[in-house]
DOVO-312490 format. One record per residue: residue number from 0; y, z, x of N, C-alpha, C in turn; residue in three letters. Coordinates in steps of 0.2 Angstrom, whole numbers, plus 2048, in hexadecimal, padded with zeros to 3 digits. Atoms other than C-alpha are relative to their C-alpha. Example, Ala and Ser with C-alpha at 12.3 -4.5 7.8 and 13.67 -1.06 7.14 Angstrom:
+------+-----+-----+-----+------+------+------+-----+-----+-----+------+
! resi ! n_y ! n_z ! n_x ! ca_y ! ca_z ! ca_x ! c_y ! c_z ! c_x ! resn !
+------+-----+-----+-----+------+------+------+-----+-----+-----+------+
!    0 ! 7FA ! 800 ! 804 !  7EA !  827 !  83E ! 806 ! 800 ! 804 !  Ala !
!    1 ! 7FA ! 7FF ! 7FC !  7FB !  824 !  844 ! 805 ! 803 ! 7FC !  Ser !
+------+-----+-----+-----+------+------+------+-----+-----+-----+------+
***
This chain:
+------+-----+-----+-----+------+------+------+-----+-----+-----+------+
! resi ! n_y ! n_z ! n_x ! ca_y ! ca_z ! ca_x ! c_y ! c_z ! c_x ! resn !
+------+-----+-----+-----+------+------+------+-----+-----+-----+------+
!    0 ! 7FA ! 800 ! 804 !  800 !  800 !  800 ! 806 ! 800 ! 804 !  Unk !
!    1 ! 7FB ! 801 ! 7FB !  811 !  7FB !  807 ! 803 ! 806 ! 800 !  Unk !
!    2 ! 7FA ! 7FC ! 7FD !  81F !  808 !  80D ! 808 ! 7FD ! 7FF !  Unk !
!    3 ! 7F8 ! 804 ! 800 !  830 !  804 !  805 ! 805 ! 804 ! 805 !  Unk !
!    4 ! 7F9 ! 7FE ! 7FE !  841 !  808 !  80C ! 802 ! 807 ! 7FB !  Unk !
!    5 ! 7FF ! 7FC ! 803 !  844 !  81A !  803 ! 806 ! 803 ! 801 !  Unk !
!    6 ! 7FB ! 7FB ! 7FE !  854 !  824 !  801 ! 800 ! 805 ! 7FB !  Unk !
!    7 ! 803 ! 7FB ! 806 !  855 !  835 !  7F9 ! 807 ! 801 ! 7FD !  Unk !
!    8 ! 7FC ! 7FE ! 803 !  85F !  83A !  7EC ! 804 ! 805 ! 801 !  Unk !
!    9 ! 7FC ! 7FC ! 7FE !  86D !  846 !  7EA ! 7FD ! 808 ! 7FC !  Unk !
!   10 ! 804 ! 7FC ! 804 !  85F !  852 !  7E1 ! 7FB ! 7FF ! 804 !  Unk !
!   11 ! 805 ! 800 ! 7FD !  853 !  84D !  7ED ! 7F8 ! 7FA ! 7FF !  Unk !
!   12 ! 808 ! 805 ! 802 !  846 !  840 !  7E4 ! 803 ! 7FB ! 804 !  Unk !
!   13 ! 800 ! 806 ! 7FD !  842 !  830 !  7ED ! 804 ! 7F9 ! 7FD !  Unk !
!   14 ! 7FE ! 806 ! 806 !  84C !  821 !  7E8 ! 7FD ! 7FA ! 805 !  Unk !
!   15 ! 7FF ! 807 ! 7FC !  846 !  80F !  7ED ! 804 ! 7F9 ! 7FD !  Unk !
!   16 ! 7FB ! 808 ! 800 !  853 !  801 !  7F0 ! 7FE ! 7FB ! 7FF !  Unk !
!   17 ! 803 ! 80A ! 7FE !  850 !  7F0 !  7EA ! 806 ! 7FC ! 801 !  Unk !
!   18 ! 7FB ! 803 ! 7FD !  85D !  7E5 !  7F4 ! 800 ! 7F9 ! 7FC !  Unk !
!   19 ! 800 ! 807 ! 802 !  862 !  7D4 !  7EE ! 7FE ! 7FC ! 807 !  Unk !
!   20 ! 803 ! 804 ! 7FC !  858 !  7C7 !  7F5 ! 801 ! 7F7 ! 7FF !  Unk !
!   21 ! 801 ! 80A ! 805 !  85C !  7B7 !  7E9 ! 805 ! 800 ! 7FB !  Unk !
!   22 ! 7FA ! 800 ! 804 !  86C !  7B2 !  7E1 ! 7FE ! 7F7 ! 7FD !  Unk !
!   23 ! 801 ! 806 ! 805 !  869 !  7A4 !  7D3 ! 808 ! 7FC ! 800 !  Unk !
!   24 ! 7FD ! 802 ! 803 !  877 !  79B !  7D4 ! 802 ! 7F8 ! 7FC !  Unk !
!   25 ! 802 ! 804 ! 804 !  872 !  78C !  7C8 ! 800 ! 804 ! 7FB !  Unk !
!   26 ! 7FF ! 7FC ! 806 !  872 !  79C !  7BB ! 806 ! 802 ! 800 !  Unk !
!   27 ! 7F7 ! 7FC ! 800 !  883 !  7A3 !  7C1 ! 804 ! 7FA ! 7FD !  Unk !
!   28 ! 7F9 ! 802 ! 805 !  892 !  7A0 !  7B3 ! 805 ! 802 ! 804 !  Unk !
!   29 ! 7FA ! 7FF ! 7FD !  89D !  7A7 !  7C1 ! 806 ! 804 ! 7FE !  Unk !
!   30 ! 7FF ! 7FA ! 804 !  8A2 !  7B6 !  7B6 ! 805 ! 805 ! 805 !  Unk !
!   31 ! 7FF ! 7FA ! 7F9 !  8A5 !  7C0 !  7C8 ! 7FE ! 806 ! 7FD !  Unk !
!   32 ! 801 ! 7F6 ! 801 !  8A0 !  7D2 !  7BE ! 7FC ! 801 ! 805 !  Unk !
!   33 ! 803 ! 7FC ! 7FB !  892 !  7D3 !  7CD ! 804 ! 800 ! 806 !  Unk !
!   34 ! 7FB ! 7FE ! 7FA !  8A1 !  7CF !  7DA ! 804 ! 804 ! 7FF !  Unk !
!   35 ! 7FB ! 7FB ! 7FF !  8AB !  7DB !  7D2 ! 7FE ! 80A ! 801 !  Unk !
!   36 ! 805 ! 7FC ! 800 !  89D !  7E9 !  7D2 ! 7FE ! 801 ! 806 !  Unk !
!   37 ! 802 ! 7FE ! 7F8 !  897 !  7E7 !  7E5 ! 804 ! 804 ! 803 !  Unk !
!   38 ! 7FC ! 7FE ! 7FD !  89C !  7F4 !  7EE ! 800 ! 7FF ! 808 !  Unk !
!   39 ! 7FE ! 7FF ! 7FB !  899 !  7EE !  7FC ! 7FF ! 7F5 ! 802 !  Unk !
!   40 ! 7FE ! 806 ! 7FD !  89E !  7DA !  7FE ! 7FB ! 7FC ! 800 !  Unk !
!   41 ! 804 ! 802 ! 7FF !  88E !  7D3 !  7FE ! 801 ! 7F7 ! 7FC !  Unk !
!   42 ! 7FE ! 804 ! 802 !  893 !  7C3 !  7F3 ! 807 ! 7FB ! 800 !  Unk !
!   43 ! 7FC ! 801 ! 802 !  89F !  7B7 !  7F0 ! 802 ! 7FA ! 7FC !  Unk !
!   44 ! 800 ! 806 ! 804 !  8A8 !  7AA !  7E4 ! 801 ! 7F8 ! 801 !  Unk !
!   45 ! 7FD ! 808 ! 7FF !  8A7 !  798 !  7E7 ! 802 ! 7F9 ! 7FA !  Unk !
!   46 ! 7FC ! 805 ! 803 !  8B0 !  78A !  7E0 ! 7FE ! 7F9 ! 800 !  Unk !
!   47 ! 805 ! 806 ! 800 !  8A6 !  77A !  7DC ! 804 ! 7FB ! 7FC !  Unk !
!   48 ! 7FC ! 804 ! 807 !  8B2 !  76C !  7D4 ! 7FB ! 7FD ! 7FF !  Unk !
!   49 ! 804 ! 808 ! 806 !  8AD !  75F !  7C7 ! 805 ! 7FC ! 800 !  Unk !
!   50 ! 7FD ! 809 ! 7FF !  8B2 !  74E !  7CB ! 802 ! 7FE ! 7F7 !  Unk !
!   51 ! 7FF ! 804 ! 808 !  8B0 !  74A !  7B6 ! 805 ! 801 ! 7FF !  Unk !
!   52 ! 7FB ! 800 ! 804 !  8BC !  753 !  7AD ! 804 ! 805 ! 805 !  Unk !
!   53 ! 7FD ! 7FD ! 7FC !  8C4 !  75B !  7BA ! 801 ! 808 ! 800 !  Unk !
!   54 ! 800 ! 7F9 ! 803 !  8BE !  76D !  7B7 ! 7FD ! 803 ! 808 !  Unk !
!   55 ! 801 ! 7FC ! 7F9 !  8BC !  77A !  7C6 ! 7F9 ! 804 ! 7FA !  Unk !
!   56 ! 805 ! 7FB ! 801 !  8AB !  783 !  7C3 ! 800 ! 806 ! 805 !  Unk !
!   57 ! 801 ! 7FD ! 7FC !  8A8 !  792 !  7CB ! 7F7 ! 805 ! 800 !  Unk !
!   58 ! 80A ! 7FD ! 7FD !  897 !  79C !  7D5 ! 800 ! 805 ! 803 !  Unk !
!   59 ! 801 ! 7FB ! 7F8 !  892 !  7AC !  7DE ! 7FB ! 7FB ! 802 !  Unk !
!   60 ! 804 ! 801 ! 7FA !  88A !  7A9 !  7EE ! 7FE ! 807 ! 804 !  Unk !
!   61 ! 7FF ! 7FB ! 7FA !  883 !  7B6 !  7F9 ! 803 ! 7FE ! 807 !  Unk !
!   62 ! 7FD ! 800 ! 7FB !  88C !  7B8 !  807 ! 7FF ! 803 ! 807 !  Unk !
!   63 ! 802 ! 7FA ! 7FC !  887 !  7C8 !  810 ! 7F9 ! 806 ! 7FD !  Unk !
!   64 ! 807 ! 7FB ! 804 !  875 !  7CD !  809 ! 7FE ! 806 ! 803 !  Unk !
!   65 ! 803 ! 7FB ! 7FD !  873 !  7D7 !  816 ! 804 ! 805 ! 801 !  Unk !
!   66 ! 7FF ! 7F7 ! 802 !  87E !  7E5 !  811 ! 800 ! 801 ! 7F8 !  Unk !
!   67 ! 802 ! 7FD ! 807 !  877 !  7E7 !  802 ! 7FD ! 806 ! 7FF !  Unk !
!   68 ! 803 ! 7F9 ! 7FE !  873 !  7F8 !  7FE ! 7F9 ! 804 ! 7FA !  Unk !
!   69 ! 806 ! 7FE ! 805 !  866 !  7F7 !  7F0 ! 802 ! 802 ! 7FA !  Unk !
!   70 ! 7FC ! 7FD ! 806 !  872 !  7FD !  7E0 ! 7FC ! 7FD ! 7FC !  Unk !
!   71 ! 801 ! 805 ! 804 !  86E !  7EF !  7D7 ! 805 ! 801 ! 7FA !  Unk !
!   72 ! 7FB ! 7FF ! 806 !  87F !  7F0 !  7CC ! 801 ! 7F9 ! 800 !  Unk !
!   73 ! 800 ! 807 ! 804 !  880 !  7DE !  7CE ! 7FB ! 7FC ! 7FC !  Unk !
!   74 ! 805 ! 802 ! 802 !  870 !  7DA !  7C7 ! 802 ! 804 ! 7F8 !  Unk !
!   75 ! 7FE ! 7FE ! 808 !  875 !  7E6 !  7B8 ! 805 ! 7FF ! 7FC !  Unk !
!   76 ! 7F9 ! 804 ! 803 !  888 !  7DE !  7B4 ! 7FD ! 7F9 ! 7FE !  Unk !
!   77 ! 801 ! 806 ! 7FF !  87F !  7CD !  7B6 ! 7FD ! 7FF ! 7F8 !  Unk !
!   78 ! 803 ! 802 ! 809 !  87F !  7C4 !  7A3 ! 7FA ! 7FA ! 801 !  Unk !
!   79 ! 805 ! 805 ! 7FF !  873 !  7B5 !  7AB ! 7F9 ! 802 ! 803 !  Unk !
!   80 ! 805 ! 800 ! 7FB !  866 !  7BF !  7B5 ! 7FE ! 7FB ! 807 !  Unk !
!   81 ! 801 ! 804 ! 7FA !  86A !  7B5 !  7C5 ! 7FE ! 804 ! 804 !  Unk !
!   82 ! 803 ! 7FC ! 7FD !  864 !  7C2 !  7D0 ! 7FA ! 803 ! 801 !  Unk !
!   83 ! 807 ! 7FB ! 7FF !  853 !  7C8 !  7D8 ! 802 ! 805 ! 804 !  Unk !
!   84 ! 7FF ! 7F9 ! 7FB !  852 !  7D9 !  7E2 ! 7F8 ! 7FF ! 802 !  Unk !
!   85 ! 807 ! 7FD ! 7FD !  842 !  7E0 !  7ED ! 802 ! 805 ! 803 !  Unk !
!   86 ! 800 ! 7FB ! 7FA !  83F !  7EE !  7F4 ! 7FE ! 7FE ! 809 !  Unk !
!   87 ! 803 ! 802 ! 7F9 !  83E !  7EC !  807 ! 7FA ! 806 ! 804 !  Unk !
!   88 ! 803 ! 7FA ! 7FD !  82F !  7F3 !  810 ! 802 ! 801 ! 807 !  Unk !
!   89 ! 7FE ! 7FC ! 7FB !  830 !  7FF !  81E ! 7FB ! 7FB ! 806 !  Unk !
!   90 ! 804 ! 803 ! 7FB !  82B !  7F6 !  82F ! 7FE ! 805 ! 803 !  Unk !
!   91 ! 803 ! 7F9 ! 7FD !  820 !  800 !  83C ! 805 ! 801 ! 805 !  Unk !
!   92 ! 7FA ! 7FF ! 7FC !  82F !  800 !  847 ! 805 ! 806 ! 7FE !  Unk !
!   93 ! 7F8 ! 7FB ! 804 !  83C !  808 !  83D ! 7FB ! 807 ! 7FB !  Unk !
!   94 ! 800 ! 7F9 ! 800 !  830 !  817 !  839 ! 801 ! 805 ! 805 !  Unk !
+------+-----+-----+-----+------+------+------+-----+-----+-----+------+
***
């Protein structure tokens, strides 16, 4: 059985992180409520124009996955479900 990543709570119990690993942006409506919920920058908004009718669409992108700290608040703002999390397991190095 694997070894996640564990932090302890301010009570004590285990909590395990699941970090963002997959940002959908073919589901992202460009809403930003998980860019405005990250507390720590991990995302950000890009600007896709359309040639047709001259309309700017917009998209998260992740940016910086790698300070992601396992909230998962943008997964719970998020009206499309574009986001997958996982927990990460512990390597035998870093016990």
């Amino acid at each position: 059985m694997p070894e996640y990543i564990t932090y302890k709570t301010k009570c004590g119990h285990d909590f395990i992180p699941e970090f963002v690993m997959f940002l959908d942006s073919k589901k992202c409506i460009g809403c930003g409520r998980c860019y405005k919920v990250c507390p720590q920058n991990v995302m950000d908004l890009k600007v896709m124009e359309e040639d047709d009718e001259d309309i700017d669409c917009t998209y998260m992108v992740l940016v910086n996955d790698h300070l992601c700290i396992g909230c998962k608040a943008c997964q719970k703002v998020c009206p499309k479900g574009c986001f997958v999390h996982k927990p990460l397991e512990v390597k035998n190095d870093q016990i």
